[in-house]
Structures are given as C-alpha cells and as structure tokens.
PAKE-801341 format. One record per residue (C-alpha): z, x, y. Coordinates in steps of 0.2 Angstrom, whole numbers, plus 2048, in hexadecimal, padded with zeros to 3 digits. Example, Ala and Ser with C-alpha at 12.3 -4.5 7.8 and 13.67 -1.06 7.14 Angstrom:
82783E7EA
8248447FB
END
This chain:
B4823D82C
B4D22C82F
B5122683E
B64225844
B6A215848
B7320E857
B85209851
B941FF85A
BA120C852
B9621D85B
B8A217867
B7921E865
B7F23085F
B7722E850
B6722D857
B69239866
B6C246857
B5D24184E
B5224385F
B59254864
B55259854
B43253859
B4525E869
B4726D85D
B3426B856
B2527385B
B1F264863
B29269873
B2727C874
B3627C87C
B3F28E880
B4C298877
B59294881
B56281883
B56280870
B6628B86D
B6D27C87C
B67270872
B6E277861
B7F27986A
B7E267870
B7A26085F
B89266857
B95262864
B8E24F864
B9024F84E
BA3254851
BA624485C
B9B239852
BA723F843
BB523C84E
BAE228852
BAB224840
BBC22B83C
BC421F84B
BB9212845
BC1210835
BD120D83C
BD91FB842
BDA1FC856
BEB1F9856
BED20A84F
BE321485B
BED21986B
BE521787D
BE0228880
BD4227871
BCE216875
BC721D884
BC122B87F
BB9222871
BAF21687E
BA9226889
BA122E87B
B9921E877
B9621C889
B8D22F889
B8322E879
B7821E883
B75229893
B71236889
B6322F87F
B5D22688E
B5C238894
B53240885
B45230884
B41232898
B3D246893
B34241884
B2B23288F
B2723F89C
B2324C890
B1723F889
B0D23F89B
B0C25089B
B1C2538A7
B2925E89B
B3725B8A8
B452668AB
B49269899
B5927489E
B5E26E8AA
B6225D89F
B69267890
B7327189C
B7A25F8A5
B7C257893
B8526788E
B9026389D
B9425389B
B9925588A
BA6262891
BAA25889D
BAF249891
BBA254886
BC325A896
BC824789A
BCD243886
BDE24588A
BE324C879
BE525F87F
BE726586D
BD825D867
BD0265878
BD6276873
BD0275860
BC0270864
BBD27B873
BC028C868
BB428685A
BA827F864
B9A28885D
BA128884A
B9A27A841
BA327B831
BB4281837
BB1270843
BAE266832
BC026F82C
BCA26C83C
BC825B83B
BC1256829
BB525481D
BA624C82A
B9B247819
BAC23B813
BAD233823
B9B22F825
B9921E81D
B8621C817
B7E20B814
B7A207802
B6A20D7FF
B681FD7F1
B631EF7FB
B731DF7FC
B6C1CE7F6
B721BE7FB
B821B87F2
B7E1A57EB
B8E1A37ED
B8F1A67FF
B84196807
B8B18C7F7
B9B18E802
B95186811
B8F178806
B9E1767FB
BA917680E
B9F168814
B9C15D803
BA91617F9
BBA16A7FD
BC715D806
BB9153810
BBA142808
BCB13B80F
BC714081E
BB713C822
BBA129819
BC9129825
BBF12C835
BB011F82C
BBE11182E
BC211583F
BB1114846
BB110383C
BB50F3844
BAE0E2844
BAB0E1857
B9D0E8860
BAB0F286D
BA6102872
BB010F868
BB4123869
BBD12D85A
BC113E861
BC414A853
BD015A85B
BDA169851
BD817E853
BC9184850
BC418883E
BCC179839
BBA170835
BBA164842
BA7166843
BA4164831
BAE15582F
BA514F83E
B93152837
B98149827
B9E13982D
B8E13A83A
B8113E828
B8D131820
B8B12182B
B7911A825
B6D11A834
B6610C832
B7910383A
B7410C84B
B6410A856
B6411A85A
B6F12C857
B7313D861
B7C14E85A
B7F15A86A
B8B16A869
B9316C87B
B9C17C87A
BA5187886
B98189893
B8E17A892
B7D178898
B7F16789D
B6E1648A4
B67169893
B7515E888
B72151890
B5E15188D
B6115587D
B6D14687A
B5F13A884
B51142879
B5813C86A
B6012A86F
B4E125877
B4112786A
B43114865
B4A10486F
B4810A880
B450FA88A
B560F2883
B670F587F
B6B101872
B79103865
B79115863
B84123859
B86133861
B8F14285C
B9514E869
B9D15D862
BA916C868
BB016587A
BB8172884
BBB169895
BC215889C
BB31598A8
BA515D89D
BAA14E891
BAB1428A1
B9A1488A4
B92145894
B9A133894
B9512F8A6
B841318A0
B85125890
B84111891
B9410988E
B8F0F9885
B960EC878
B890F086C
B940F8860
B8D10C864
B9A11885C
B9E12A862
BA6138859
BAF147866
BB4159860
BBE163869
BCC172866
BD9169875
BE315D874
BE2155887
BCD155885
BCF14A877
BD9140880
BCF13F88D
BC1138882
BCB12B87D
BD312388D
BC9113893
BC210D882
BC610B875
BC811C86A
BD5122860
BD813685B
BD813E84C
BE214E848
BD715883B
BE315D82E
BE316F824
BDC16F812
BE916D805
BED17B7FA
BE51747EC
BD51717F9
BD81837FE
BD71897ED
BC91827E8
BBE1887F8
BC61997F6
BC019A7E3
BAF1937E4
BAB1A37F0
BB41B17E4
BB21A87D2
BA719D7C8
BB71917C9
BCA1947CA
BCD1947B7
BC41A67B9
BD11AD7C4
BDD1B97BB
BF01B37BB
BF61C37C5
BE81BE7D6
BEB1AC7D5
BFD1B07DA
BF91BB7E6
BE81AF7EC
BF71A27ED
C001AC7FC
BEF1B1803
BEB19F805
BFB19980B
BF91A381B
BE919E81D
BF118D822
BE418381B
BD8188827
BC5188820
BBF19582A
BCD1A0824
BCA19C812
BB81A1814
BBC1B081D
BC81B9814
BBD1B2804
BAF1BC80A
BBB1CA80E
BC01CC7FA
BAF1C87F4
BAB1DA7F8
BBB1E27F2
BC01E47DF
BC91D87D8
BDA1DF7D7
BEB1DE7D8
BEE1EB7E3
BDE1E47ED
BE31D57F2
BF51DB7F3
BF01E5803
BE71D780C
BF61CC809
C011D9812
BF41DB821
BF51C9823
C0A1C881F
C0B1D282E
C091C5839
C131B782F
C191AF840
C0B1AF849
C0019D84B
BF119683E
BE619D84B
BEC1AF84F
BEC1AF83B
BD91AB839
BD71B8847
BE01C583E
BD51C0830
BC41C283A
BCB1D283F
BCE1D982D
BBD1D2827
BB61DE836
BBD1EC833
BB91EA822
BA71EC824
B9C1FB826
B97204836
B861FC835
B8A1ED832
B971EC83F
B8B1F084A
B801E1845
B8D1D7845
B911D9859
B7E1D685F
B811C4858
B8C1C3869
B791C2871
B761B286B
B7E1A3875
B8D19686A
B8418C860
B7319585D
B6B19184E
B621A384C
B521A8843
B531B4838
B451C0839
B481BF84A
B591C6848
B531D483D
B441D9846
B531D9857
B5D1E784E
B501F0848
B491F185C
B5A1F5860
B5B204857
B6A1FC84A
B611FD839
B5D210833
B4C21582D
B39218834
B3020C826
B2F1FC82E
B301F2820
B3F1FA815
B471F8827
B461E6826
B491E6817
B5A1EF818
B5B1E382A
B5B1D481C
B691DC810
B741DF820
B721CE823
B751C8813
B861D2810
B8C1CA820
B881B9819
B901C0809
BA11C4813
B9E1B081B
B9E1BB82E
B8C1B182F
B8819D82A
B7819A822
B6F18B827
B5F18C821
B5C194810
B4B198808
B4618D7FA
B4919A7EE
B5B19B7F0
B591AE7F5
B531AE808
B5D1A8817
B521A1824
B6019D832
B721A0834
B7E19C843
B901A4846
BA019A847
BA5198856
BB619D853
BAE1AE84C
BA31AF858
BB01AF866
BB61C085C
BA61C985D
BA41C686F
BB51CD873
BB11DF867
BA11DF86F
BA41DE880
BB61E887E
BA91F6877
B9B1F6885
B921EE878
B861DE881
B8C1DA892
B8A1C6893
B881B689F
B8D1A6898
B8D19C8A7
BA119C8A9
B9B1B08B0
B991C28AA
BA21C889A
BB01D28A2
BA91E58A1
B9B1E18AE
BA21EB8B9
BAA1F78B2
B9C1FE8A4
B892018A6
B801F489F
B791F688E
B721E6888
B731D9892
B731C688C
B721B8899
B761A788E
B7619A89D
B6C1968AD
B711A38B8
B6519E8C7
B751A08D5
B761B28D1
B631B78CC
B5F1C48DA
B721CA8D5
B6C1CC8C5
B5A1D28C9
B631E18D4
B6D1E58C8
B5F1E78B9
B541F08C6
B601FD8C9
B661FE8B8
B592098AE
B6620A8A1
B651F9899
B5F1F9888
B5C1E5885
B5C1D888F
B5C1C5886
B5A1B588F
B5F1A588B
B5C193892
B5718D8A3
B5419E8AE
B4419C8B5
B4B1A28C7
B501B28BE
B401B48B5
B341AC8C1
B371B68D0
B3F1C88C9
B351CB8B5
B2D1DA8BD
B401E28BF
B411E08AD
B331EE8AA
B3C1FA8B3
B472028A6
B4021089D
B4920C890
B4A1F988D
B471F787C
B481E287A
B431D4886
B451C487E
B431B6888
B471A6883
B45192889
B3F19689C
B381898A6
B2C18C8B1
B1E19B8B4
B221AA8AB
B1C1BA8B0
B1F1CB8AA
B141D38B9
B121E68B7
B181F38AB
B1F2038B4
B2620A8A7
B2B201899
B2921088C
B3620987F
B351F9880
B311F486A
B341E086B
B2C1D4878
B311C1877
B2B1B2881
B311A187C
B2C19588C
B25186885
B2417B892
B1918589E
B0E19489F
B111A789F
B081B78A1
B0A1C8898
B0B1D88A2
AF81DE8AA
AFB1EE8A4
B021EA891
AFA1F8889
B08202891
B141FD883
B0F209878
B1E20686D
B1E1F486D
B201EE85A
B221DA85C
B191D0867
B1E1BD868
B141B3872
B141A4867
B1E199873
B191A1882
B08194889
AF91A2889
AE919F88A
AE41AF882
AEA1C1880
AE31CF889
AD61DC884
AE41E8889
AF01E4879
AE51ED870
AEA1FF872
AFB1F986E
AFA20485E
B0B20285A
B0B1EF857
B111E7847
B131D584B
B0A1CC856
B0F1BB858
B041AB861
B0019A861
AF1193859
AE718E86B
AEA1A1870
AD81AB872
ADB1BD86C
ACF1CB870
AC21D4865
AC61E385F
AD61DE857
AD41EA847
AD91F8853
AE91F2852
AEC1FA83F
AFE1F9840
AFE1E5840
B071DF832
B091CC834
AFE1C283F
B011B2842
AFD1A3849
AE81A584E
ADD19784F
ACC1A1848
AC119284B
AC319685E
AC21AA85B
AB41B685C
AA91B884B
AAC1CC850
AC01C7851
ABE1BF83E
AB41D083A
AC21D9841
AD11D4839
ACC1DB829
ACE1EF82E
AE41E782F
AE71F281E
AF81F0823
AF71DD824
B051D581A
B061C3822
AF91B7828
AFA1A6830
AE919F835
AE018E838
AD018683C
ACD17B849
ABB17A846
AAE18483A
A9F18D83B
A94194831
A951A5834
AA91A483A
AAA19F826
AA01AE81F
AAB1BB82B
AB81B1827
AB61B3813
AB01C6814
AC01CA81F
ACB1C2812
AC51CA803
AC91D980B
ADB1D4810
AE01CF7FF
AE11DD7F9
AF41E0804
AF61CD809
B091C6806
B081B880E
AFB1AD813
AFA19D81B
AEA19581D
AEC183829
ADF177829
AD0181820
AC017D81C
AC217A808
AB0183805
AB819380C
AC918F804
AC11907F4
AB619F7F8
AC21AC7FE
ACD1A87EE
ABF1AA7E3
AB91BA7EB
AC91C37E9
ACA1D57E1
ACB1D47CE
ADE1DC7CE
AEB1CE7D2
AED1D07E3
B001D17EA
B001C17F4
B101B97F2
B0F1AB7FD
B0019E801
AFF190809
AED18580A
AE417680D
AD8171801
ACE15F7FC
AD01617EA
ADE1697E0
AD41687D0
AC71757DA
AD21817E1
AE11817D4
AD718D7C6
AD61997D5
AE61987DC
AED19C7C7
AE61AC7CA
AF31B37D8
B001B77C9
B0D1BD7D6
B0F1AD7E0
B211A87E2
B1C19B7F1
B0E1907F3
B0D1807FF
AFC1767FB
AF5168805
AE915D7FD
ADE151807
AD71477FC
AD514A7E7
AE41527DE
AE114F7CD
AEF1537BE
AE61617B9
AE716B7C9
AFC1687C6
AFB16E7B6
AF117E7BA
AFF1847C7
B0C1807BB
B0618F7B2
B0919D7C3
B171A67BA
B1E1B07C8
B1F19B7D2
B2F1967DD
B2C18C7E8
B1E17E7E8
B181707F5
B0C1647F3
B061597FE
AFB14A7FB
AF0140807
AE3134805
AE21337F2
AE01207EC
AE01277DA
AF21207D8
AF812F7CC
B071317C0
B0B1437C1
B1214A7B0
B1D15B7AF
B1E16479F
B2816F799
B1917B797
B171827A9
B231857B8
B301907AF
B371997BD
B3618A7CC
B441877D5
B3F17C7E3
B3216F7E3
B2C1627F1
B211557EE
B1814C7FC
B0B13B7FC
B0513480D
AFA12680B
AFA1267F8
B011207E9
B0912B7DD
B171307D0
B2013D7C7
B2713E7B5
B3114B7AF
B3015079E
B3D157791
B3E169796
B341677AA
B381737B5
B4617C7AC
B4D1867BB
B4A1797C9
B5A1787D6
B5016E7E4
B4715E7E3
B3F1597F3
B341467EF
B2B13C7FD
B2212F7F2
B1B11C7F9
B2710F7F2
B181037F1
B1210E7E3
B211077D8
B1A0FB7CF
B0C1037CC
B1110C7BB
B1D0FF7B6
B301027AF
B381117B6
B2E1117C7
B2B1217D2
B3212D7CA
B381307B9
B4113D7B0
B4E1427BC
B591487AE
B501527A5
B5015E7B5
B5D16B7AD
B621767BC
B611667CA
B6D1667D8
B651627E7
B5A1507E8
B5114A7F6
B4413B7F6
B40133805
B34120803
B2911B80D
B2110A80E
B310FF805
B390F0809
B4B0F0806
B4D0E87F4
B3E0F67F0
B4C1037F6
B5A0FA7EB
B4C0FD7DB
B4910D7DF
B5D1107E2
B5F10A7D1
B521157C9
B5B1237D0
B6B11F7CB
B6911C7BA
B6312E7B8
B6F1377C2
B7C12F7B7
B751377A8
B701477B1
B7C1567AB
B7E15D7BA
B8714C7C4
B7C1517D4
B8714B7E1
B801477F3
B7C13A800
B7312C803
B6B127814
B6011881A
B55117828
B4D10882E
B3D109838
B340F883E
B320EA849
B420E383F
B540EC83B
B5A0EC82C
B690E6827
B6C0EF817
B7C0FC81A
B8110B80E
B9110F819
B9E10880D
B9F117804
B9910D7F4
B8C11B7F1
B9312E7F6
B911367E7
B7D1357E6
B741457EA
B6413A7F3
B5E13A803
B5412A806
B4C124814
B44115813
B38111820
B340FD81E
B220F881B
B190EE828
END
C-alpha cells in the first residue's frame, strides 16, 4: 500500500490512517480490543479527512469561523497523533510495546473531545449517532470517493512554454523603451557620481528592467560591477561582502569606476547603509536602486545626482502578447470568442507582468472555453475597485486554489526557503519526499512524481526557472517571486504550516501553535538559547531548516536538535564556524541530514548509526576529513553526498540501498573500498575522481565498474587515468548498458570514441580531451542516436583542427558546447548539421582566425535549422579581431531563418582598458555573448 502523504488541506491524516492500519497487522500482536479501538479510530479520522478535502476545495472567504477552527484542530491533532503512533512503533521496535490502550483509548478521547468543541451541534449530533457506521457516514455528508482528489498517476512534463515565458518577459515583451530610457539616464559626459532608482508595486518588473539595463551596458565601460538583492530582512553583514567580493577582484590599489546594481530596497536605513559603504568618487561609477516605495527611492536620490524612474505597466498590446505566448503558439491562434473575453481578463490585470503570468498559468491548465475563462473573469470582476496590487493578490489566490491538494501542500514548504533563494532542484524534491508530501514507497517513482509536481507548478508560472537542463526538459533551479512568495508565507503560517524567523522576528503563530517545521532565515544569535529551549522542549518539531550566519545557535545547542523523536529534516545551511551535531538520543525519524559550512570544519553525530531511517546524507560542503566506520549500518541510505578529500570507510557495499554516490576521490581510498563499491546493485549515480593512480587501485577500479554498468545512469569520471578510462569501457557487458549520462577525461578522442559509440542510450556526454582529438573521434559520437547534449572540451592540441558537421550524425541534439583552451580550432557547419540543435554554446581562440582563411572561426551558422540560443566567448583577440569576428557573425545571423535575437557583451581583461563600447544600442538584436579577453 502506498504511503499517505502529509498534506496542507488535512495534516498528516492520510498517513496516520495508513499506520493504524499497520497497527492492525500481525507484526504487532496486539489484542482484540486494542484493534476494535483502533478500527473505531480509523473510521472516525476518514470522516474528518473527508470533511478537510471537502473544506479545502472551497475559497476561505466562504468558510465560516467555527469551521476554520475546527479545521485547524484537526490538522493540529492528526501531527500529535502520528507523533504518538511512531514513538509506539519506535519503542515497539526496542522491545518496549508501550501502553498500546492506553494510547488508542486517549487518541479515542481526543477525538471526542474535538468534535465536542466544533461548534456546529448538528453536525455534532449527525456524527455522534453513526459513529460506528462507515457507509451511512459516506451518505450523511457525501460521496468520500468524489471528494478525494487523487494525483495523476501519468507523470506532468515541463511546459516549453513555461520558462520561454520568463525569457520572452525579460527579452521581449515592453522591455526596449524602457530599458533605452534608463541607458540614457545613467549616460552623461562627466565623470559625476550618478543613482537611477527604479520604484513602482511589486510585480511591476522593476527587477527585470533592472537586470536588462545591468546585462546591456558593456563591461568593459566599468572597472568593476556588483548585483546584490537586499530584501525585507537584509543580512547586511552578508550584502555587503557579497558587494566587496565582487568590486575587488581587479584594481584594488586605485580608484575604481564601478557599476553596481542593488535590487528590492525595503528601508531608508538599509539603503543609507549600503551607500555609506560605497566610495563616492568622480569616476563616472553608475548605480541602479529598486524598490516598491516611493520615499526609499527618494532617499537614494537626495545628495547626488539621481533622478527616479516610475516603472510603467505593459500596454495592452504588450499584455497581449505576454499573455498569448503562454496559452498559444501566437495570438492569431486565439478563437474570436477568448480574445474578447482575454481582452477583459488583461484589462484588470493592469499591466502588471506578474499578473499576466499568473493568471496565464491559471488558464493553461483549464479548457479553453468560453465558459472557462468567463468564470475567472467574474472572480476577478468581483473586486473591480480594488488597487493593481490587491488584484494580482486575488490572482495569486485563484491560482491557489486552483491547484490540487498535493501540490498545494508543495507549494507552502517553498515558504522555508529565505526571499531571493535560488533553489536546487533535487534538493527540493528529495525535501518533500522526507517530509512526507509525495505519496509512494518506491524511491525513485517518488522523485519522479516529486519532479512532475514540480513541473506543473512551473506550468501554472507559481515557480521561475532559472536554470534549465540542456535538454530543454529538466529544471535545474527555480526561485519564487517575491510578491508570490509573500502569499505562501501568509497560507503557511495562517495554516500552522512552518513557523519562521526572518530576522524582523517569529511568523506570527509562534506562540500560539506547536511548532511543526521550523525555518530560521536570518542570524538569530540574540535569541539562540531562546530558541535552543524551545527545540529542546519541543519533541514535536517535524524539520528544522537553517539558513545564514547561526553559528551561536548551532555551535553551542546542535545536540538539542537530536532530541525530537520525530525530526524528520535537519538542513543546515552557510554556518560559520565548528559544527557539531554531538549525540543522537533519539533521532528515529530523522530521513534527510544536511550540512553546508564551508568555511570551517563539522562533525557528524558519534553515534550515527542510530539513523536508521536516514535516506540522504549531504556532507559535501560540510569540511570532513573522513566518514566514520559507524555509517555503515545506515541501511537505509540512498544518497550519500561528500567532497572528493573525504576518506570513506571499507565496507561500503553494506550500504545496498545507496543509489547515487558522489563525489569520492578513489585515488586516496582503500583498494578493499574500490572492491566494495561494486556489491551497490542499486547504484544509479556515480561521480568519482583520481588524484593519483596505482596499479592495483586501477585493476579494482576496472573489475568494480564492469560490474556497475550493468545499472549505471549516470557516471562522471573526473580526472582519470586514460588507460583505465578505456578499459572499463571496453569491458562492459555485451548488452547496451542503460547509462544515460557520462562524463570523462581522456588523452585522445580518436581512442575512446569507438568505445563510447557503443552506450546506445546516452542522451548526455561531457568529454575532456587533454591532448589529441582528432575529426574522426567527432564523427564517431555524431552517430549516438539517443545524444542530447554534448561538451567537448579541448586542451593542449597544437593540431590546429577545422571541425566539420555533417548532416549524417547528431539527429536528435539539442545543445552543443564547444570548448579550446590553449589550442587552435574551428567549426563548419554543413547543409543539414545538427538538425534539432536549439543551444550553441562556442569558446574558440580568436588567434586561430586566420588560420583557415575567409569565413574564420566558425562557419555555417545558418545552416543550424532549429538555432535560438548562440553563445561564443574569444579568447586571446585584440579589439579589431573582435570587430572580424563580429562581422563573421553577423553576416550569418542575417541570413539565419530563425532572426536569433540577443546580446552582445565585451569584457576587457589586461594591463590596458579598452576603449571599444557596444552601449549605443547599435547591436541589440544579435543573439551572441562575447567576451573578449585581450591578448598579451
């Protein structure tokens, strides 16, 4: 049976029904009566999960207070009573069955009990005469089956559409005018010190007007450049270093002309701040504010010279045009009866971006009808008079209640991550499936389904990608709006959800709820042993996340931490100083471990081997020296995360549950360790390097593999020795293994290549080649036919190559990176190359140009069909090299079919500054990103 998840809408009834169904088994061998107690209990806790899906489904402002109330004590009860059924299964598990009836009788009670205080006496008396009467319950209240809303069992793929919308907002949709405007008001021909402070209500695009004027002004007019977001609750120890981490990498010792960008200011003071601690010269520096208020913009402009800018809404023909490019091909495939209703959609959207985008991702998951769009028109009407903002609210709140229970309930744990994260991915997943929030037992459809929820909140544009996967098809990382993320907070901490610290103080139900999941964003040493007391005494704390500078909190109180018997998440994150976990006491639940403390050392609990239920262990970040013996009863493990200088113990094939590894150095490992990896039949992912070879390391090393292949996904192998790179290859099993993923080093690509052809499923491979490459090698991975992403990398060949690409191989890439350090080489596309290719990613030596005569570097361009993203980056060029290459590259976008349309931006790096300036705007329709770094 799979397992119930933990939901927003119910709690954790689902799964407290699913475990006392457990208690029912012979495993227990509990008594008649205890069973009939339990029995009892388990239909009276599916009326009132009924009860919560069927409230669920309905706006708040149509619930009355009684059933809000009642609502969150139920939600309230389901927690205690699962932490009351795992502490009887953690004791039953040592041999101590507790007082079995006693708890079913108190459960019993408390269930009573919560009926008593609903407040709703005919409800009370309903349910109170048919107790006992499961399907007479179903009757009195309705069909339970209808109102238990299922996830898709077919898994959601990402919508192309979805992160083309964040692209087309920044590149496309009503960002010219703007962003030329605020070009010319930084622009001036004295060297003054000038502010532009950019300021309107939130969703307005403020940032992304920012970011483009900060991408469009060429580097190389500036000495040195800074982006920092400041946020509600700034850390402004940590925005400052970040600012003087990126301002002193160059020009120290003199006088700098700097451009820095300092995004969403909240406060008078915090801006004074930030400008306190930047130099006020006559070198012509530039800065760029954002804020939502008015009097903080003003602020930034008072003693310099600044001038303000209002950002403007999108016109409706803007509005249009964002709107459709989410819901059709292009506006011409709207049908004549939406467009009118699409019309009066957008008008009270007000122009607002984030609105567009919003309700967008609101229709993209409804039919498109009529009737449809009708209704959200009217749930949006009802509040005509209400301001641009309270509309986009009453946007983000349809959007929510639109989703699923499930996905509801993912969508509130973003509140756990501080403003402005940039969030990981599979982290994110691998969070909800510890915290119970994606249903299933098999760890990998799990995380699969943890991806499709991901994906159809990115569908619905409630989460930004910001990192997608070559392919097209995989987010990396995503970030939530600030505006929406001010929404989730609010629902999660109105629901008991995560309780949070941000700095400004505890989210308002602190006090008056048990502690479910806490999240500590900010440096909270004042109030550590507060905090420390409280996590002590409060055994019911089901995750506990840190972020930034807590090392009071963690240094001197970690141990408190391990107290909870039913802790399921300890993520800890950017610590400085010693981290130590001390002892486990009782830590029986605990399924994710994270340490991220760069800066200093940690240590893992003595007594690990406690965590019997741990599934991901990251360590990676976390300074160790080595791991001890006593992970290795951790049978339960399924990721186990460190860095490459990490010493792990023998005896690691024990851990049979392992299925990604990553990242061990093997040339500082035991030849037994090497032997061992290879009983990991469940081994999917494996990142290994060699800081030095021996013999027999390399035999083990090849044996273990071979057996590996047969399960292998993904495998990257850093800094190998070529012999055994070769080898392992060669001794794979006859069957095509499944590896889908490879990364290598190798001396010569004409040696491995025949080797690597015959991994038939690989849809990624990233190849480093330190020294011969050869064209035959490129031609014999041209023919992978599953192949979707490709990087190569060249060092140290003096051949001096021209590449060629037929239109023989490569049928299904879609992104292709091609990298010479040292080395002089060249591409030609041919008629045909590449067919599907999307992403073109070229770092090629400019003093190579001349080397095969007219057409330089690269040639071809236009015969890449399905182009539309071009990135070349030269190294070793003077400036009239750069204006050759330019030319080369502009000639074939012209003829291109697909008008790629992008920018261009210069760096120069040398004793001398350049003096060549791409700012005019002359060039910002090319689709190139070139950095020139000029030759010594």
């Amino acid at each position: 049976m799979a397992e119930m998840i933990s939901s927003a809408a119910t709690g954790v009834l689902g799964s407290v029904i699913d475990k006392l169904a457990a208690m029912l088994t012979d495993k227990y061998n509990l008594a008649r009566d205890v069973k009939e107690g339990i029995r009892s209990l388990q239909d009276e806790l599916r009326t009132m999960e009924a009860m919560l899906l069927r409230l669920e489904d309905k706006d708040d402002d149509h619930i009355d207070p009684l059933a809000k109330d009642w609502r969150s004590k139920v939600r309230e009860l389901s927690y205690d009573i699962e932490d009351c059924i795992d502490r009887f299964v953690l004791n039953h598990s040592h041999g101590d069955g507790g007082s079995t009836a006693n708890f079913v009788h108190k459960a019993i009670q408390m269930v009573k009990r919560l009926f008593k205080d609903r407040g709703i006496a005919e409800e009370i008396r309903r349910l109170n005469r048919l107790v006992s009467e499961q399907s007479e319950r179903g009757k009195r209240y309705y069909d339970i089956n209808q109102c238990l809303l299922a996830s898709s069992s077919q898994p959601v793929p990402l919508d192309p559409r979805a992160p083309a919308l964040f692209q087309e907002a920044r590149d496309l949709v009503g960002i010219d005018a703007p962003r030329e405007e605020i070009i010319s008001l930084l622009r001036c021909e004295d060297k003054e010190h000038k502010v532009v402070s950019i300021y309107g209500i939130g969703g307005q695009g403020k940032t992304t007007l920012a970011m483009e004027v900060y991408h469009k002004i060429t580097e190389a007019a500036f000495d040195s450049r800074a982006f920092v977001s400041v946020s509600q609750t700034p850390d402004m120890k940590k925005l400052l270093r970040d600012i003087l981490s990126q301002i002193s990498q160059r020009h120290v010792d003199q006088p700098q002309m700097y451009f820095i960008l300092i995004d969403d200011i909240w406060s008078v003071s915090a801006w004074e701040l930030v400008r306190s601690a930047l130099p006020v010269n006559d070198n012509g520096s530039r800065i760029i504010t954002t804020t939502r208020i008015e009097a903080v913009a003003k602020s930034c402009c008072t003693g310099i010279a600044a001038q303000m800018y209002q950002a403007k809404p999108l016109s409706h023909e803007d509005s249009q045009r964002l709107f459709f490019k989410r819901l059709f091909l292009s506006g011409d495939d709207c049908h004549p009866d939406l467009r009118k209703v699409s019309d009066d959609i957008l008008k009270k959207c007000c122009g607002l971006p984030l609105a567009i985008i919003s309700i967008a991702g609101l229709l993209a998951n409804r039919s498109k009808a009529v009737e449809v769009w009708v209704n959200v028109l009217r749930s949006i009407a009802a509040v005509d008079k209400d301001s641009p903002i309270d509309k986009m609210k009453r946007i983000l709140l349809l959007s929510y209640f639109d989703l699923p229970h499930h996905l509801k309930s993912c969508l509130l744990y973003l509140s756990v991550f501080p403003e402005d994260s940039l969030i990981d991915c599979q982290q994110l997943i691998l969070l909800w499936v510890a915290e119970g929030l994606i249903p299933g037992q098999d760890r990998e459809n799990m995380e699969q389904l943890g991806r499709s929820y991901l994906n159809e909140l990115i569908n619905r544009s409630l989460v930004q990608p910001t990192k997608v996967g070559g392919h097209g098809a995989t987010v990396k990382q995503c970030r939530v709006h600030d505006v929406i993320l001010e929404f989730i907070v609010s629902k999660a901490v109105e629901d008991n959800f995560v309780t949070i610290w941000n700095g400004n103080g505890f989210s308002k139900n602190y006090s008056s709820n048990k502690i479910r999941r806490l999240s500590i964003q900010k440096d909270i040493s004042s109030r550590a042993e507060e905090i420390a007391k409280m996590i002590k005494n409060g055994g019911q704390i089901r995750s506990i996340n840190i972020f930034g500078s807590n090392s009071v909190l963690v240094n001197k109180h970690a141990t408190e931490f391990l107290n909870s018997q039913v802790l399921r998440v300890l993520n800890i994150e950017g610590v400085v100083g010693e981290c130590s976990l001390g002892n486990v006491k009782s830590l029986g639940q605990l399924k994710f471990l994270r340490i991220d403390n760069k800066f200093s050392a940690s240590k893992l609990p003595e007594d690990i081997e406690k965590l019997q239920r741990l599934e991901t262990l990251d360590v990676r970040w976390a300074m160790l020296e080595n791991l001890p013996t006593c992970i290795i009863p951790l049978h339960k493990l399924v990721r186990l995360f460190v860095h490459a200088s990490v010493r792990l113990p023998d005896g690691i094939g024990s851990l049979r549950a392992l299925e990604e590894l990553s990242r061990i150095d093997l040339g500082i490992q035991s030849v037994k360790f090497i032997q061992g990896l290879g009983d990991l039949t469940n081994m999917r992912i494996l990142e290994i390097g060699w800081s030095y070879s021996r013999k027999d390391h390399k035999e083990a090393w090849i044996s273990t593999l071979s057996r590996l292949f047969r399960h292998l996904r993904e495998l990257r192998v850093w800094r190998s020795e070529p012999d055994a790179t070769c080898s392992f290859i060669a001794s794979c099993v006859p069957t095509p293994p499944p590896l889908q993923m490879l990364l290598l080093h190798t001396h010569n690509l004409n040696r491995v290549a025949p080797q690597i052809s015959s991994l038939v499923n690989l849809t990624r491979l990233r190849i480093f080649v330190r020294g011969q490459a050869g064209k035959e090698g490129m031609n014999i991975l041209a023919s992978l036919p599953m192949l979707l992403s490709l990087t190569v990398t060249l060092s140290n060949d003096q051949a001096g190559i021209l590449y060629a690409i037929s239109r023989q191989g490569f049928q299904r890439l879609l992104k292709f990176h091609f990298r010479c350090d040292w080395c002089d080489e060249a591409l030609e596309f041919e008629p045909g190359a590449m067919p599907k290719l999307q992403r073109l990613k070229l770092e090629l030596s400019a003093s190579g140009k001349f080397k095969f005569g007219e057409g330089g570097l690269v040639l071809g361009l236009e015969n890449l069909a399905g182009l539309k993203h071009l990135a070349i980056n030269c190294s070793a060029a003077f400036a009239d090299e750069l204006e050759a290459l330019e030319d080369d590259i502009r000639g074939a976008a012209a003829v291109h079919p697909n008008r790629p349309i992008l920018q261009v931006r210069t760096e120069y790096v040398g004793i001398e500054q350049g003096k060549f300036d791409l700012s005019d705007g002359r060039r910002h329709r090319w689709l190139i990103a070139i950095t020139v770094f000029q030759g010594a």
